[in-house]
N, C-alpha and C positions, 0 to 999 in steps of 0.2 A: 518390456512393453509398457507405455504409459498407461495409467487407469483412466477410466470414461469421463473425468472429473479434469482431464487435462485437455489443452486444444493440441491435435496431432499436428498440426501445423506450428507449434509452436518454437523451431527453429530458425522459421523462415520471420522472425518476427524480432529473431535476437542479433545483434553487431557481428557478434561469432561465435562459433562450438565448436569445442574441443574435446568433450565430455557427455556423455546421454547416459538413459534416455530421465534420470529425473536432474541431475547435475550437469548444468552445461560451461562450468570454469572448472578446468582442472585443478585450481586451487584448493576444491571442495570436495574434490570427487573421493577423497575418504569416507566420508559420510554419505556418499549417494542411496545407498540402501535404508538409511536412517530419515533422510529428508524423504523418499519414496513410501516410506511408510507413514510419513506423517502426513502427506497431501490430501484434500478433501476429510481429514478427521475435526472433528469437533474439539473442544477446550477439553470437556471431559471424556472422549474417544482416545484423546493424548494422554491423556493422566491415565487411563489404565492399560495405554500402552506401556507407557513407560513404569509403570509399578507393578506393570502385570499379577493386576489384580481389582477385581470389581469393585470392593469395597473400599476404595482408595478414601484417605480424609480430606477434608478440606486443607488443610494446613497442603498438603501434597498435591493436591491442584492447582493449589497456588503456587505452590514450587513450579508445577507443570507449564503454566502460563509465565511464568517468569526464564524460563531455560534455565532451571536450578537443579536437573533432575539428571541421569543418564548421559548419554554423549551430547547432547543441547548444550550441559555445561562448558564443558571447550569446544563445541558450536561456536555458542557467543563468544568466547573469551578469542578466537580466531577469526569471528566478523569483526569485533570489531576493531581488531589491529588491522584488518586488511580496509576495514572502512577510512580509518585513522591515516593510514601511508597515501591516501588519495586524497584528502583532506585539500578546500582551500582555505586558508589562513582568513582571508580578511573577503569581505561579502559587500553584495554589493544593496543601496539600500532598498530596493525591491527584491523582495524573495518570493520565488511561485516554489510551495511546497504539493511534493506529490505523495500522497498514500497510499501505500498498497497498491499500486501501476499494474503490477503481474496476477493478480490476487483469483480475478476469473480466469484468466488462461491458466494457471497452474490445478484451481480448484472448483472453480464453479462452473466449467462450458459445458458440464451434461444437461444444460437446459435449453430450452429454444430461443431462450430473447439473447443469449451467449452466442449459441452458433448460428444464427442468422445476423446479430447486428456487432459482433466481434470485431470483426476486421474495417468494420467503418470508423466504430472509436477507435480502433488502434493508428488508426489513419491519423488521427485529430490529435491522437498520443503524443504522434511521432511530431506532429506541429509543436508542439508544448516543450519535446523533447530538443528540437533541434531545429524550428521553427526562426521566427522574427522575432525572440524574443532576448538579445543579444545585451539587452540593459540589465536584464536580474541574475540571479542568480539560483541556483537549482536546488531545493533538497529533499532526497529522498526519505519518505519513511514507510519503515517495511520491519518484518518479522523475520529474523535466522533465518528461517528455510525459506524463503522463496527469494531472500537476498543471497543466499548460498547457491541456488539455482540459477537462480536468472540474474535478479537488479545488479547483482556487482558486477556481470560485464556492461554493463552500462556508466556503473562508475570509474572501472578503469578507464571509457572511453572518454572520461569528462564531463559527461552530460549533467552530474551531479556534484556541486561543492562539497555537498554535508549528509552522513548520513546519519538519521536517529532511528534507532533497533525501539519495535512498538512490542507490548506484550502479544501474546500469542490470542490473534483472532478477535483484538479488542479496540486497536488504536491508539490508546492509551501508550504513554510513553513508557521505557522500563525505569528511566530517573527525569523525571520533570522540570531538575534544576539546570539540566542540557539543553534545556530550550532558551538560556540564557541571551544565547547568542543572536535570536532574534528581536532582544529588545533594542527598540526606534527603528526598528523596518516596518514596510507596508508588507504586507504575506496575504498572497492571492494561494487559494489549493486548489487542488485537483485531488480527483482521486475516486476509490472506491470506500466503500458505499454509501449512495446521497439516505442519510437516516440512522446509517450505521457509524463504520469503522471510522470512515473521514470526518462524524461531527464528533467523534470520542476526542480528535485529534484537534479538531478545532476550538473546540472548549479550550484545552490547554492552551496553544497559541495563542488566543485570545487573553491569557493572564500576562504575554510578554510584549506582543507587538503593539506599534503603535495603532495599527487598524490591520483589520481581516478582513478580505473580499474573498468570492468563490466564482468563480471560472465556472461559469451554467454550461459549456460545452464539452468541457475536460469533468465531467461531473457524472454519474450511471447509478442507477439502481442495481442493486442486488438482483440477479437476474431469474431468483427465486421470487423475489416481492412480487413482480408483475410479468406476466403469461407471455407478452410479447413485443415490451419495450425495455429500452435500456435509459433512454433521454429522459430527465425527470424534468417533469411542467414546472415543481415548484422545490425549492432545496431548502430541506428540512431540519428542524436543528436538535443537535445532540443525540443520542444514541435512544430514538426513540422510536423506531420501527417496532412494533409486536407481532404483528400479522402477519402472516404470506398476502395478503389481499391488501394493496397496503390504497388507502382514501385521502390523497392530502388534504385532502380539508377537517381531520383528523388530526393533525398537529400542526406544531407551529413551525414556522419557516423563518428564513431567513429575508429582512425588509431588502425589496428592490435596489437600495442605496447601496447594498453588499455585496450585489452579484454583477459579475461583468461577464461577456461575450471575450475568445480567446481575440480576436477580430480589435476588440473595444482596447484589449491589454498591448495588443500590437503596435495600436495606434498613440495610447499613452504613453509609451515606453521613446516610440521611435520622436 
């Protein structure tokens, strides 16, 4: 049975399944008890899972955040030869990078801005995914388990050139010199979350590309920050959410010059 933290509809959402109910590629489905254990826990909920034991170090959490720990370690070592064999070689020079895509339906839909405005982003996803936008090129970034779950059938299906494995729960990359690849593309993101995960992500990009835009419709708040929205007014920058109550007038954003409408990127492209 999924936990309350997962959207039950989340089959009707994926290319195909072969696999349930927390692994839906048979590829992975060795670890399904593993990645089910780890959905909706915390950086440090995972560390003493995996050391079972409360008084875990830091040194060990950092293992934990890294897949350096228990079965996460050929986790990773198995995402990412299977990210690697889907691989496209040469990219095109617009890239729309996606963050953490699955990240609420797999962990955050026990809230209300989740299961009431879920399935309208997923809608606007599926545009980004497979949409009008036939000039760029796709990459996803995503954590072991929810690309063990879900994103890889997505890259089997093509949707994605490139995948980059982010630390667990942070955005951040696991090696930041693999962002190499994006140096002299334009990299428009998407993703999850506007204040979180996606500007941990963006920082970085921004040390390779030649410019970063953000996609304001392909874009959602943490659907814990605010009680009954998902659409953020204004896109915030780097990992600076503190609050559940989140004010943007409270941080800093991202200048209008940087964000584009999925609509606006259609039209540039075509």
């Amino acid at each position: 049975m999924l936990p309350d933290c997962c959207d039950p509809n989340i089959r009707d959402k994926l290319p195909y399944t072969d696999e349930g109910p927390f692994v839906y590629n048979r590829r992975f489905s060795p670890w399904s008890d593993h990645i089910g254990a780890n959905l909706g826990k915390s950086q440090e909920a995972w560390a003493r899972e995996l050391t079972e034991k409360d008084d875990f170090t830091n040194r060990e959490l950092d293992m934990a955040i890294n897949y350096q720990l228990g079965a996460d370690i050929d986790l990773l070592a198995v995402c990412k030869e299977h990210a690697h064999a889907h691989r496209t070689e040469r990219l095109r020079d617009k890239v729309v990078g996606f963050v953490h895509p699955m990240f609420m339906y797999l962990t955050n839909f026990d809230y209300d801005a989740a299961s009431i405005h879920g399935d309208e982003y997923w809608s606007r996803l599926q545009e980004g995914f497979n949409g009008n936008l036939s000039g760029v090129s796709r990459v996803l970034f995503d954590t072991v388990h929810h690309y063990a779950a879900t994103t890889s059938l997505f890259v089997e299906q093509g949707v994605f050139d490139r995948v980059v494995f982010t630390k667990l729960n942070t955005g951040y990359s696991l090696d930041k010199g693999h962002l190499n690849f994006l140096r002299g593309k334009d990299v428009y993101m998407a993703g999850a979350y506007n204040g979180r995960c996606l500007m941990n992500t963006c920082e970085e990009v921004e040390d390779f590309a030649d410019n970063v835009y953000l996609i304001q419709d392909l874009i959602i708040y943490a659907p814990f920050d605010r009680d009954d929205i998902l659409d953020p007014e204004h896109l915030l920058k780097k990992d600076t959410v503190q609050s559940l109550e989140v004010n943007p007038d409270d941080y800093e954003k991202f200048p209008p010059v940087q964000v584009v409408t999925l609509e606006e990127l259609s039209l540039l492209i075509a």
